[in-house]
C-alpha positions as CSV (number, residue, x, y, z in Angstrom):
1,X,-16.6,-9.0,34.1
2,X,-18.5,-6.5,32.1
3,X,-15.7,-4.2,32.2
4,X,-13.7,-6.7,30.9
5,X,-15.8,-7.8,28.0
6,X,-17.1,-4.0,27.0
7,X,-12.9,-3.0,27.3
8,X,-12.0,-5.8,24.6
9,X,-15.1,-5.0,22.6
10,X,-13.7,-1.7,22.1
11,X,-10.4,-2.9,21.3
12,X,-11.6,-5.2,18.7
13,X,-13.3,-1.9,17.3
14,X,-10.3,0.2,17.2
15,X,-8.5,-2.8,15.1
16,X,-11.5,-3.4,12.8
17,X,-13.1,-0.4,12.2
18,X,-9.7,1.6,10.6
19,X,-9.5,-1.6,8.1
20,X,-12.7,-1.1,6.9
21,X,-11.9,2.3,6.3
22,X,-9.0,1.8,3.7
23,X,-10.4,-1.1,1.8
24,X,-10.4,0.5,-1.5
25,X,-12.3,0.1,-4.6
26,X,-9.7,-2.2,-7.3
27,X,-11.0,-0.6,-10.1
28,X,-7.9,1.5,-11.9
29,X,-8.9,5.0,-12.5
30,X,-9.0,5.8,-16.3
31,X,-6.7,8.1,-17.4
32,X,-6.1,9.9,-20.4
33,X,-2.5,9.9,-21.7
34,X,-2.1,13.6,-22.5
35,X,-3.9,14.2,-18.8
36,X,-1.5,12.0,-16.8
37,X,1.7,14.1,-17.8
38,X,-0.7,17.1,-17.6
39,X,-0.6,16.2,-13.5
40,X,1.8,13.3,-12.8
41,X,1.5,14.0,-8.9
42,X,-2.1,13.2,-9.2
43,X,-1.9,10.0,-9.6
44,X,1.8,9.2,-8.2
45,X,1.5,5.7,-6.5
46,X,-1.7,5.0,-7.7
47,X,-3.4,2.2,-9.9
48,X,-4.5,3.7,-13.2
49,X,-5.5,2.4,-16.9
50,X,-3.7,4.5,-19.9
51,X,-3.7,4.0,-23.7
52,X,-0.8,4.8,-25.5
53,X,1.5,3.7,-28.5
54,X,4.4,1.7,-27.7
55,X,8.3,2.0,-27.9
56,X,10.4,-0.5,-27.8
57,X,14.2,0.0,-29.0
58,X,17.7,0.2,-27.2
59,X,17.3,1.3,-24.0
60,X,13.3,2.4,-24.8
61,X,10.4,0.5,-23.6
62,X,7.9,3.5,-23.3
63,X,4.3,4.5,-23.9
64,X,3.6,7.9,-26.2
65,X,0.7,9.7,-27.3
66,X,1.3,11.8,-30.8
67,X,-1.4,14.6,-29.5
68,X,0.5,15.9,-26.7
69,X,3.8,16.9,-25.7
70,X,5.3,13.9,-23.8
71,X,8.7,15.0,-22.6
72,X,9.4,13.9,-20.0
73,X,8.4,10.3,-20.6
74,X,7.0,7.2,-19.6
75,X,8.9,4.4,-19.3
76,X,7.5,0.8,-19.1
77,X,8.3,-2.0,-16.7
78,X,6.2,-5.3,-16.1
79,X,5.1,-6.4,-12.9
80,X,5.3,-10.0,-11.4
81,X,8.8,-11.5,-12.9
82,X,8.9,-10.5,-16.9
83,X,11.9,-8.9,-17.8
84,X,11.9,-5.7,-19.8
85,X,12.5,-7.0,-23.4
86,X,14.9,-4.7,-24.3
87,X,18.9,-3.7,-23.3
88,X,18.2,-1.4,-20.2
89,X,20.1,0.9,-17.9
90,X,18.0,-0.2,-14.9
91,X,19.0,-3.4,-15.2
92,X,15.5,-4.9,-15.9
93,X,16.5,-7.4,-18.5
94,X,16.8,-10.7,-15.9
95,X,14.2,-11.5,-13.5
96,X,14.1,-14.7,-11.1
97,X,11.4,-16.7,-12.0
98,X,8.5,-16.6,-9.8
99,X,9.7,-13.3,-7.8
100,X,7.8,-10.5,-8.0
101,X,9.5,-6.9,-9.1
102,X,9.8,-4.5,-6.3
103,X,9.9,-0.8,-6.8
104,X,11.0,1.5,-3.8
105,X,9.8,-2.1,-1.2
106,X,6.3,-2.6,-2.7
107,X,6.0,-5.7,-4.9
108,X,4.1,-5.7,-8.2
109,X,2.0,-8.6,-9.6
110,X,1.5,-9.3,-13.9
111,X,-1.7,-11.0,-14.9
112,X,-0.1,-13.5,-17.2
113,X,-3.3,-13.7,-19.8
114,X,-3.5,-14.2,-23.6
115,X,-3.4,-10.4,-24.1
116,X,-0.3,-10.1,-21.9
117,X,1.3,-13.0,-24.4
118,X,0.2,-11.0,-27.3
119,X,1.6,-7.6,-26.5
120,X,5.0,-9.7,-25.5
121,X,4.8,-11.1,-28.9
122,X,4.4,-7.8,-31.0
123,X,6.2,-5.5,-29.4
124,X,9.1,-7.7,-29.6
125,X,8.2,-8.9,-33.4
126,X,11.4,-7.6,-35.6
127,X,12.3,-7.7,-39.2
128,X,15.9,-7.3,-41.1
129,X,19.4,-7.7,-40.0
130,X,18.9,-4.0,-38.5
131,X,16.1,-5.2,-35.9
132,X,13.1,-3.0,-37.3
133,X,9.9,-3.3,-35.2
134,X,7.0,-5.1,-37.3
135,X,4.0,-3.6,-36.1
136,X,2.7,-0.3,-34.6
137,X,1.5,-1.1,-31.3
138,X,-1.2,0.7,-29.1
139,X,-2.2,-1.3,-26.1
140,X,-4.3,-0.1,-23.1
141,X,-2.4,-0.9,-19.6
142,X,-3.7,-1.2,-16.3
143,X,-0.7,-0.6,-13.1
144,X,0.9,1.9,-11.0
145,X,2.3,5.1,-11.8
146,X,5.3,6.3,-10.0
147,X,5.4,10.6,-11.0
148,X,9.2,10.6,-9.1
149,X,11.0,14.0,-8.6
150,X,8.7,16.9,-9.3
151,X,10.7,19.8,-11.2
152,X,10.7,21.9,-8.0
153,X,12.1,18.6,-6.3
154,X,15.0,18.4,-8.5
155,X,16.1,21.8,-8.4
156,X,16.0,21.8,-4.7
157,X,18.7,18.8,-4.4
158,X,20.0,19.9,-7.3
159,X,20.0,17.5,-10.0
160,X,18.7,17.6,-13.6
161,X,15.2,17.8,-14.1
162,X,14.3,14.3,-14.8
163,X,11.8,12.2,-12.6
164,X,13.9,9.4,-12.4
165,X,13.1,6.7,-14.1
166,X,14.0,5.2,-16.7
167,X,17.6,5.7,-19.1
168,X,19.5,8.0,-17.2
169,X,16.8,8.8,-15.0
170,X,14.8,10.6,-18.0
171,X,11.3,9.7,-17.1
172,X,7.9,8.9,-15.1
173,X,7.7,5.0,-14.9
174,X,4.7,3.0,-15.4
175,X,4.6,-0.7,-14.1
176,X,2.3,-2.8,-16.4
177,X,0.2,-5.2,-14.1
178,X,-2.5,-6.2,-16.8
179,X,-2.6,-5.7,-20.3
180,X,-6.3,-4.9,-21.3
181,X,-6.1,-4.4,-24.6
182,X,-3.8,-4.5,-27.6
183,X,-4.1,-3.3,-31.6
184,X,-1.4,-3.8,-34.0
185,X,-0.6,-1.8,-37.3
186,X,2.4,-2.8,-39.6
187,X,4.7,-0.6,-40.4
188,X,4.6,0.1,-44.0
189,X,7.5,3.2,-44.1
190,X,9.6,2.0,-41.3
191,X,9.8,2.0,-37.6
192,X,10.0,6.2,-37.7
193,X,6.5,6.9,-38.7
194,X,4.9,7.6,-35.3
């Protein structure tokens, strides 16, 4: 009997014990724009918060920062079931409702807040017959980064050197899971001035 009880106390450990191991912290880590494409393997697969200006045109929904070089790019997808509010090449533009995107099997969640609503609304607030963007938008996003094909990765199968992501695989991707924080600008010049 107390071979029996000390066996499936030990058992019990071995299940518990490795659990408590990989509970993680939820807290994104805060990354500066210009230090993510620095690194991108860094923080490949991981939950981070970045600040950027936003893009949004024909097959662009990205995030940019003017101080550094941001080639290749980052493109932006929403978790949960928003669609990407622009014509896209991945196909993004017609979720179910109530599904959850998956990217490569792991399903991403949206926090569906009033700052979420806002950046919907001004990044997709036009003017004019030729469908100029409004505002200047810098928002502050919290979700995973997905790096994809490092250069070395791409030469060694043999394909371009994009991460691929994005139009025509150009870019890193960033799925948005919370919008933290948004600021607006109008444009005053046009759509151009970055």
């Amino acid at each position: 009997m107390k071979f029996s009880a000390l066996y499936v106390l030990c058992l019990l450990g071995t299940l518990v014990l490795p659990s408590l191991g990989r509970a993680q912290s939820t807290a994104p880590v805060v990354v500066r724009f210009c230090d993510l494409l620095k690194d991108p393997k860094a923080y490949d697969g991981k939950q981070i918060q970045i600040r950027g200006k936003i893009s949004l045109d024909m097959e662009d929904f990205t995030i940019f920062d003017t101080s550094c070089n941001t080639w290749p790019g980052v493109c932006l997808m929403f978790g949960g079931d928003v669609s990407t509010p622009t014509k896209s090449t991945v196909n993004d533009n017609d979720r179910r409702p109530g599904q959850n995107i998956k990217v490569n099997d792991i399903e991403y969640e949206l926090v569906k807040d009033a700052n979420k609503k806002e950046f919907l609304m001004v990044i997709t607030a036009w003017r004019g017959k030729k469908q100029k963007p409004l505002y200047r938008v810098t928002a502050t996003l919290i979700g995973t980064f997905l790096a994809g094909r490092s250069k070395e990765e791409s030469k060694a199968k043999g394909m371009p050197n994009f991460p691929g992501y994005g139009h025509m695989g150009c870019c890193h991707l960033f799925i948005i899971q919370r919008v933290s924080a948004v600021d607006t600008k109008p444009f005053e010049h046009g759509p151009d001035e970055r």
